[in-house]
Structure formats: C-alpha cells, structure tokens
N, C-alpha and C positions, 0 to 999 in steps of 0.2 A: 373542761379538758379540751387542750386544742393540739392533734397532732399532726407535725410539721411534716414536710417531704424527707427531711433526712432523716426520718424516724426515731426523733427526738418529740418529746409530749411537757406541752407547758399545762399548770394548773393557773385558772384564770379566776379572780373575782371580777366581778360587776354590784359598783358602790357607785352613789350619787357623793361629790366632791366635800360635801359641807357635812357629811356623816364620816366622811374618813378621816377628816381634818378634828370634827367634834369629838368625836370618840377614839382618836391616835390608832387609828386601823392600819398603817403602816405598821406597828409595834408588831399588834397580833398574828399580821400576816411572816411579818420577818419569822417566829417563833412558828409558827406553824411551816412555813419553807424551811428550817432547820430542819423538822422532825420528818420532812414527807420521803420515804423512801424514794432514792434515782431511780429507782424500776417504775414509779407511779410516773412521778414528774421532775423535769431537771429543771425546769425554772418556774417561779410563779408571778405572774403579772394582775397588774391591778389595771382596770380601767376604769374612768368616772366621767363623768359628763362634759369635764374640760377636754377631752381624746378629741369630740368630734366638734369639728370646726361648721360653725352654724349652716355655712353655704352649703353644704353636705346635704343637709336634712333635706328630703323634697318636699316640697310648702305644698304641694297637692295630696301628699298620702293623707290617708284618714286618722293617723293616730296625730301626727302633725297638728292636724284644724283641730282635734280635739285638745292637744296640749294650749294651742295659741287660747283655744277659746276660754280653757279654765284661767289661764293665764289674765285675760279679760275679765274672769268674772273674779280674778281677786284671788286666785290660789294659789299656794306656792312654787317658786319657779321649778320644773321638772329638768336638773340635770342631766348633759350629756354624756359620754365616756374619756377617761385618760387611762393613762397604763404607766407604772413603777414595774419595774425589774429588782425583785430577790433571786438572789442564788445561793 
C-alpha cells in the first residue's frame, strides 16, 4: 500500500519480470483491481525488476555483493522493479 500526498492510496505488487510474464500476472492483477474497493486503493501498480535502472543499485551495499556474488556462483539472475498502472 502506498499513500500519496493528495490522499489518494495505490495497492502495489512487487514481482521479479520473468514470473509476471510466465504466469500472465498482468491478468490476475487487472481482475483483482476490478474488485478492490476505491476506499482501499484507487490504482494498483506492479513493479519488477525492469523499474530499476542498474546504475541505481549501490555496488557497495551488502545485499548488492551478495546478489553479484550468487550471480558468480551460477544462480539465477535476481530481478529489479517495473511498475504497470491498472485502474
């Protein structure tokens, strides 16, 4: 849930790009923003790991080296954030 200064409230997922795309989580979400009462939330936004543009990330935080280093050791890539607008 994220609410805005003009007192308007978005519901938000957070998906890795390659699970929204494999399992059409666009669909589910549309169907779930149909049902969601405007007293909860008046939009719902998706973000995935395409959202954050790599230079973003700071290459010295700890979760950082930890991503790069499984990354290194062969595991799979850990997606950034993107955001879709349902209304």
């Amino acid at each position: 849930m994220a609410k805005h200064i003009d007192g308007t409230a978005s519901a938000v997922a957070v998906r890795p790009l390659t699970r929204v795309c494999k399992y059409r989580f666009e669909d589910t979400l549309r169907l779930i923003a149909a049902q969601l009462p405007r007293s909860f939330a008046t939009r719902v936004l998706l973000f995935t790991d395409a959202d954050v543009p790599r230079q973003t990330i700071v290459p010295h935080a700890p979760t950082t080296r930890l991503i790069e280093r499984a990354k290194e050791l062969g595991a799979p890539a850990v997606p950034p954030f993107s955001h879709m607008m349902f209304a």
